[in-house]
C-alpha positions, 0 to 999 in steps of 0.5 A: 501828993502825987500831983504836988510832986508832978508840980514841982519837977515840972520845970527841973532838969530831973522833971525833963529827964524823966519826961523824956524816959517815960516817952522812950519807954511808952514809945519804944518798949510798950507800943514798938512804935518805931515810925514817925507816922501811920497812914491808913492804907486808903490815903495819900500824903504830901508836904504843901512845901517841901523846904523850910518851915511852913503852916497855915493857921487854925482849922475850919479855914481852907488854905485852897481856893476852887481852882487848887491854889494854896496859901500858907505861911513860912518862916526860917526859924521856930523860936518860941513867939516868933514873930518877935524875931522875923515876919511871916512871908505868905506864899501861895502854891499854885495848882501847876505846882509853882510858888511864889511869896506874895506878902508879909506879915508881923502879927502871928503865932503858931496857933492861928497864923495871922487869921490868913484866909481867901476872901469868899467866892474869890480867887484872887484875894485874900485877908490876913493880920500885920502889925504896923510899927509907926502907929504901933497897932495891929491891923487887917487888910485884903490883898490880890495874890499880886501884892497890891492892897485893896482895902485896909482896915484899923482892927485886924479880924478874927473870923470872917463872915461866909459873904465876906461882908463882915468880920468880928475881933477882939483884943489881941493885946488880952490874948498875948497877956492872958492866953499867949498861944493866941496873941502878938507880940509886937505892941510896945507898952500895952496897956489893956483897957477896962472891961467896959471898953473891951471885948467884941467888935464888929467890922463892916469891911464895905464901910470901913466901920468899927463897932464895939458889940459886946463888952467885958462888963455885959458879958459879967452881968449876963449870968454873973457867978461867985468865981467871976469875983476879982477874975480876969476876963476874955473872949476868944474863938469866935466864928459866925455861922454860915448865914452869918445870923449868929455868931458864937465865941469862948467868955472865959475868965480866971481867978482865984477859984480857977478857970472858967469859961461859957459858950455864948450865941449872940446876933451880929450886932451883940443882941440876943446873947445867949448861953449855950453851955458852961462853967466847967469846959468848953473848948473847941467848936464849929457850926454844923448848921445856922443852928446847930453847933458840934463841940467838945465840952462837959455836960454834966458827968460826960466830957466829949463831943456834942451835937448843940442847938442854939437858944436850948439846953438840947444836946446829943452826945456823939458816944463813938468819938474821942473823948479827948480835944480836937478841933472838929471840921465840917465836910460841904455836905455836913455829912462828916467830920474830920477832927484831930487829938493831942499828943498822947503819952508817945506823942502821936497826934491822931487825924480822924473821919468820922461819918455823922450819919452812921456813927463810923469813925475811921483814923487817918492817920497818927504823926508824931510830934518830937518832945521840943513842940510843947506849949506856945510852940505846940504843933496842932493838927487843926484839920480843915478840908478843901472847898471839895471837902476831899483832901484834908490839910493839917500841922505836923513836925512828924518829919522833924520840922513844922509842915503844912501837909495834904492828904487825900481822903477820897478813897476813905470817902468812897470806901464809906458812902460814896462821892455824895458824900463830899 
């Protein structure tokens, strides 16, 4: 009963109103929750670009290279699917501090940017996604931080290869339909093809060659279950593991029954798939190893973070973190993590370390997200840490515009086990 009523004011100016006086109360009242932020005493901060409306992307990626330059994405304007209304310039901050935009770009979203990230074991180069408007199809390419293309190639990519050699993609058309956080925007008359000619693909970025790995119709006939009848399906948040052996992504589908998803390994050319958790949650997830694989889901009765190896059923249930989402961070040395929460009830996002060896969590930070960031134009901490595993770059609009932001976690670092840590 209660939720049916929740259903129905959702979208109504009462139901707004009301969300609005819970926030102020909880906020205010309960919690005395005055400020925009909190930091850890051991910490430091600071905006990547202090003017205008700045991010990055996804977490697991780093925005910094070894010699401290950034890259980042900034707009003008914050309208819910942005890139409808204005491209994305790539900026890139150097480490004296100057900054200088470097690029364009059409296909983007809050979430993930438009999959920008520096080439490995590079200082010059960098991949990201457009959109082309004469062919009306999205695409990938390597630029040098002076503008000039390298190479070009008919897909854009979801995630990179750590040797740069190849990247996997998938159908952003899908997303932008069933999953629009993720997807662009800009195709004209889409039409999605079947499930037999879509899925994964594999990109050699040496060649040039594309390859279709992994279809729709085998990802059904692999472990084939009722609520798969008449559901829509798709694959997302895919990343490869460090040797670039395994790779392993979301099959999620959504029908009548409701939604339902696998986390599923396979090799690089699609082979030897195999199902490492589902149907209930699985959410998001990074490499800790070439076989192992930390991840928020549900087994069995617990829901929380787990520590999962490939081609088993093993699992390790991390009891001391959250037992709420976040996107989870390796540090170099896979000695710890760093993660994030949602917004709770007074709209703080919390950053998180947490020491794997020793089970010692400690909060960063907590950073308000004002009540105007909510669906497609949420605003995600996503983490991700620097080659040096020493500062930790995030999301937040705790000072009441998107920002890319940097703290520095050294002193947490040397507080818990010292700099063999990093």
């Amino acid at each position: 009963m209660i939720s049916t009523i929740k259903s129905i004011l959702k979208n109504t100016i009462l139901g707004r109103i009301l969300r609005y006086l819970r926030y102020f109360f909880s906020r205010y009242f309960l919690k005395w929750r005055f400020s925009n932020y909190k930091l850890s005493e051991n910490v430091k901060i600071s905006a990547v670009d202090s003017k205008g409306v700045s991010f990055f992307g996804y977490y697991n990626l780093s925005p910094e290279n070894k010699n401290g330059d950034i890259i980042y994405l900034k707009v003008k304007d914050e309208k819910v699917r942005g890139s409808l209304y204005e491209p994305a310039s790539i900026m890139l901050k150097r480490e004296n501090g100057t900054i200088i935009k470097v690029a364009e770009t059409k296909a983007w979203n809050w979430q993930q940017g438009c999959m920008l990230q520096w080439m490995p074991d590079n200082t010059d180069r960098i991949i990201f996604n457009d959109y082309n408007n004469s062919s009306n199809s999205y695409y990938s390419k390597i630029m040098n931080t002076g503008g000039e293309i390298i190479h070009q190639y008919n897909k854009p990519i979801y995630a990179l290869s750590k040797n740069g050699k190849y990247a996997l993609t998938l159908n952003f058309d899908r997303l932008a339909t069933m999953r629009p956080d993720y997807g662009y925007f800009n195709k004209k008359n889409v039409v999605l093809p079947s499930d037999e000619q879509d899925g994964i693909w594999f990109i050699d970025l040496e060649t040039n060659d594309i390859q279709l790995i992994i279809t729709l119709e085998q990802l059904k006939e692999l472990s084939w279950v009722p609520t798969m009848t008449n559901a829509k399906h798709k694959v997302n948040h895919i990343d490869i593991n460090p040797s670039g052996s395994r790779f392993m992504f979301l099959h999620r589908w959504v029908g009548s029954q409701g939604r339902f998803m696998r986390l599923i390994t396979a090799n690089p050319d699609g082979s030897d798939m195999c199902i490492l958790n589902g149907d209930e949650m699985t959410s998001h997830s990074c490499w800790l190893n070439d076989e192992e694989i930390i991840s928020f889901c549900k087994i069995e009765d617990e829901t929380g973070y787990f520590k999962l190896k490939d081609y088993s059923k093993e699992s390790h249930y991390f009891t001391d973190l959250p037992k709420t989402d976040g996107h989870p961070t390796l540090s170099l040395s896979k000695k710890f993590l760093i993660t994030d929460t949602y917004p709770g009830k007074i709209r703080f996002s919390k950053l998180i370390y947490y020491d794997l060896a020793h089970d010692q969590l400690i909060t960063i930070g907590g950073f308000n997200q004002p009540l105007k960031y909510s669906g497609e134009r949420r605003v995600d901490l996503h983490p991700k840490l620097n080659l040096q595993s020493n500062n930790v770059f995030f999301e937040s609009a705790h000072t009441g515009k998107r920002k890319l932001f940097k703290v520095d976690i050294e002193k947490i670092i040397d507080f818990t086990h010292g700099k063999q840590y990093l």
